[in-house]
N, C-alpha and C positions, 0 to 999 in steps of 0.2 A: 522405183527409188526416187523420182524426181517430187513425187508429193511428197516423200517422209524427209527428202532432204530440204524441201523449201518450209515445212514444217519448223526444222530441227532447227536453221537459219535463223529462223523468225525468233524462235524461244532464244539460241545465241544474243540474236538483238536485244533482245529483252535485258538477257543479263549484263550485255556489255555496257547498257545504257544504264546500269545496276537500279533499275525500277523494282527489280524486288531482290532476295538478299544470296539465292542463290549462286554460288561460284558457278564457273562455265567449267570446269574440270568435270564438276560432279552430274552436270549434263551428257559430256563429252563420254564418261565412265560408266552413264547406264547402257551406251551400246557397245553390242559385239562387234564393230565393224572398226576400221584403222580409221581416225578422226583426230583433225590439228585446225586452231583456229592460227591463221598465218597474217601478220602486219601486213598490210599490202604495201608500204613505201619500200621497206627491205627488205621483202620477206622473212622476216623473223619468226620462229614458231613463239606462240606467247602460250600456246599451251595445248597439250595433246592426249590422248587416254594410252591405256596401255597396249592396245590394240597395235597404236599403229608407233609406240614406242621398241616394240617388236619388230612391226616391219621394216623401218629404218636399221635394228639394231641397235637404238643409241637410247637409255631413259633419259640421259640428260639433256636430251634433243631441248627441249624449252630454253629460250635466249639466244640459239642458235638461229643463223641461216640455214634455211630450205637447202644452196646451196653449198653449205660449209658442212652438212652430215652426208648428203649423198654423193657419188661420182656423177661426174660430167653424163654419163652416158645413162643415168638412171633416169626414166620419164618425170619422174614427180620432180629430178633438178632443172628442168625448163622451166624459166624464169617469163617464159614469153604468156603461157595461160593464167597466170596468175594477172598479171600486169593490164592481160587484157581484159580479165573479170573486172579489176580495179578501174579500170579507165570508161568502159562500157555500160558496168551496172548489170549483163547479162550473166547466165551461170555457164557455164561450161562443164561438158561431159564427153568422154572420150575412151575407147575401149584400147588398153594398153595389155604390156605381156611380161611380165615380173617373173623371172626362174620356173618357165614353163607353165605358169597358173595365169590365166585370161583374170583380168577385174576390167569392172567399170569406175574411172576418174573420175571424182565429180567437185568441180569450182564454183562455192556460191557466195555473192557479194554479203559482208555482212558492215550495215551503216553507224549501227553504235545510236548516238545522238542527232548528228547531223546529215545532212544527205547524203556528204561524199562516203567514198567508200574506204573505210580505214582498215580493215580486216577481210579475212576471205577464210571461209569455213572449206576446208579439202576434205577428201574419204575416200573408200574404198570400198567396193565391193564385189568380194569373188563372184563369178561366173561360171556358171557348172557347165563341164564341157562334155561333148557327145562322146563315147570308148571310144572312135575312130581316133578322134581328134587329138585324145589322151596320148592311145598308142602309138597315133605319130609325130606327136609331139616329143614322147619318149625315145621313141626309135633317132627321133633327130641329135637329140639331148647327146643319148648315148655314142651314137657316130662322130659330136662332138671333141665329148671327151674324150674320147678312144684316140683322136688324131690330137689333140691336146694333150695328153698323158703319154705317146709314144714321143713327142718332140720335146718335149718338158724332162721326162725318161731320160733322154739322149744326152742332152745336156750337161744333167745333174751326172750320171756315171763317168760323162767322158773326164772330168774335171780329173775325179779321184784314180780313176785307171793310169790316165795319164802320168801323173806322181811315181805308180805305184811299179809302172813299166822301166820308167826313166830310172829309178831308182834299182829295180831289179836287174838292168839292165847293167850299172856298175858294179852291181856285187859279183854278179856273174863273169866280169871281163877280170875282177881282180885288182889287185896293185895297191888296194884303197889301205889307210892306216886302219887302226883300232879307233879312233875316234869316226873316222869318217864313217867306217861301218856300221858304229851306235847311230850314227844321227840317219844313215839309210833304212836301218833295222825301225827305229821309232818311225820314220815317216811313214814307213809303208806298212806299220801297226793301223798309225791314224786315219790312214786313209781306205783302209780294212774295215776299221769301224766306221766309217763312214758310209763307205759300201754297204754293210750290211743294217744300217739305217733306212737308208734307201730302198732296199729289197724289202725291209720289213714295212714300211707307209704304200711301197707297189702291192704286197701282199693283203691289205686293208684294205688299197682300193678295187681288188677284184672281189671282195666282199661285200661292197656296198648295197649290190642289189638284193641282198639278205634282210636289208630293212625298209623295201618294197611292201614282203607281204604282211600279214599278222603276225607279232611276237609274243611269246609264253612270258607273261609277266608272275610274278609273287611278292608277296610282302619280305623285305627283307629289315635289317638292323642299321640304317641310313648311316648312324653316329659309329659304329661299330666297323664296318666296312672302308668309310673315309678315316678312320682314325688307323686303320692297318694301312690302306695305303699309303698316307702321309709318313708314318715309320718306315717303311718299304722304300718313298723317295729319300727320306733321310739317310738312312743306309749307305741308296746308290749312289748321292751327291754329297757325300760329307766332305770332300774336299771341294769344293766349289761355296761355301759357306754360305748355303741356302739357308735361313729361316723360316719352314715352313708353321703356320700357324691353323690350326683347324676351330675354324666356326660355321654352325648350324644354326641359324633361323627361318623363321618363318614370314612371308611376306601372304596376308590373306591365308587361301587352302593350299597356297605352294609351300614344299622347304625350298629356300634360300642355299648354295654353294658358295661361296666366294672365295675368287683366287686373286692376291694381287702380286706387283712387283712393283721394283724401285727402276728399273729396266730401261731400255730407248724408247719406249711410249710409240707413241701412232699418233701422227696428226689426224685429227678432224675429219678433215677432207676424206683421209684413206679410209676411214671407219666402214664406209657402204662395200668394201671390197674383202675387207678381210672373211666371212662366210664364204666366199665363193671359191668353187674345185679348183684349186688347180694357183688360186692367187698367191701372190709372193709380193709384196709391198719392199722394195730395195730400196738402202739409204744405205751411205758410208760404212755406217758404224756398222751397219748386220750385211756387209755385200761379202761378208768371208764365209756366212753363215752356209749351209747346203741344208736339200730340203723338197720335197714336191709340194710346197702348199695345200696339204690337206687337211692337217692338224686342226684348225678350228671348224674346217668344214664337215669332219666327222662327228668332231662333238655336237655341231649343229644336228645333224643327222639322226646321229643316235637318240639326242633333245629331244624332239618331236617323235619321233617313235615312241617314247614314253610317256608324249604328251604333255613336255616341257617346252623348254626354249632359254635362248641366250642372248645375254645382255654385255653392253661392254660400257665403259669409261674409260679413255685413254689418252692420253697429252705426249707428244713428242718431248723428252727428254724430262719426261715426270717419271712416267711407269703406268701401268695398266690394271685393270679391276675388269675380270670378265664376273658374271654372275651365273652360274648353272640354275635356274627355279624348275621342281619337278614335282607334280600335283601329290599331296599328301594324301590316303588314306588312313589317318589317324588324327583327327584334330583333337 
């Protein structure tokens, strides 16, 4: 990769010194691989292809900090390889471990005009790893989760048990008025449904490994299926005065899904966390909320099983735009 990447640099240079009339996106957009050309003063992304708009999770990555899409603890948020491309002129390359897939890192100075180095070209590219390495890679994965889902588990049950004990516990000793009995009888409703929320996202995630292997795909009625289900939520939220709205396009060979809200939003920052098992992003307004965080991480899941992927847009105290794209056979 080091000659296609010091290649790729060089034609970058070109364009950012706009000698010829070419954008750097439509550069960036003829490879497969995750590719961002990043400000070196503040790391800014000034612009990225889809590849690695994906890997982030965020398309509106461009204008943003390197820093400000991903977690602290993400490889690509080290602010220190960049810095050093920048200040050195050398490239940098380095074999990191993203949700169990090996890639190679690669930092290469990009000069523009004049000598210093104003920009830096980053990428990505997977690593094909040996069945051993897979397998124990998985096996760790799994052992992971398995002790992260039993404490996560524990947690989230005892909250509503609790309630539903304390509560059962008065009805049973007696004494209580008619009012006080209505407000024990509802509590320990809610906290019933609560319960059996829970059971039902534990029940999903002993499924996951069902989209391991190959799955029986068909053509189905895209418009026809989201349009039942969006009646379907309607139905079951018409007291929560959801306006759900159904739109279908097309972006390229993908369809397009989009969901939005007007909702607590997602800082920035937490965007690189929300895909992952198990995550729960807590702030004031949603700490009453209950939950094993797995919700966007199945949709993720199931995504790629069909040879999609998801996209999000989200501002703390805006609302949120996830994107479902899922490759069309029917253009």
């Amino acid at each position: 990769m080091d000659r296609r990447s010091e290649a790729l640099a060089q034609l970058l240079e070109t364009a950012l010194s706009e000698r010829f009339a070419m954008p750097v996106i439509e550069v960036l957009q003829a490879l497969p691989i995750p590719l961002a050309v990043i400000e070196a003063r503040e790391l800014r992304l000034l612009t990225l292809n889809d590849a690695m708009a994906t890997f982030v999770h965020r398309p509106d990555a461009a204008g943003l900090t390197i820093t400000a899409i991903l977690p602290p603890s993400h490889p690509l948020s080290d602010p220190r390889p960049y810095r050093k491309v920048a200040q050195s002129g050398d490239p940098f390359t380095e074999t990191i471990v993203v949700d169990s897939q090996a890639w190679t890192w690669f930092i290469r100075p990009l000069k523009g005009d004049g000598p210093a180095v104003d920009h830096c070209l980053t990428g990505l590219v997977a690593q094909p790893a040996a069945p051993l390495d897979l397998d124990v890679a998985r096996l760790r994965d799994m052992n992971a989760a398995k002790t992260e889902f039993l404490n996560l588990a524990a947690h989230e049950l005892r909250t509503p048990l609790s309630v539903i004990i304390g509560y059962g516990s008065l009805l049973a000793q007696g004494g209580l008025n008619d009012e006080q009995d209505k407000l024990a009888g509802t509590r320990i409703y809610e906290k019933g449904r609560q319960l059996s929320r829970l059971i039902t996202d534990m029940s999903l995630v002993g499924r996951l490994d069902e989209l391991t292997g190959a799955i029986v795909t068909e053509r189905i009625d895209l418009v026809e299926l989201v349009e039942r289900i969006v009646k379907d939520q309607q139905r079951r939220f018409a007291d929560l005065a959801i306006d759900l709205d159904l739109q279908v396009s097309r972006a390229g060979a993908d369809v397009v899904l989009s969901v939005m809200d007007d909702g607590f939003g997602i800082d920035p920052r937490h965007h690189g966390q929300l895909f992952k098992r198990f995550a729960r992003i807590e702030t004031e307004q949603n700490s009453h909320l209950v939950g094993l965080g797995i919700g966007l991480y199945l949709v993720q899941e199931v995504a790629h099983a069909h040879g999609g992927r998801v996209m999000v847009n989200s501002e703390a105290g805006v609302g949120s735009e996830f994107r479902l794209l899922l490759p069309s056979s029917d253009l």
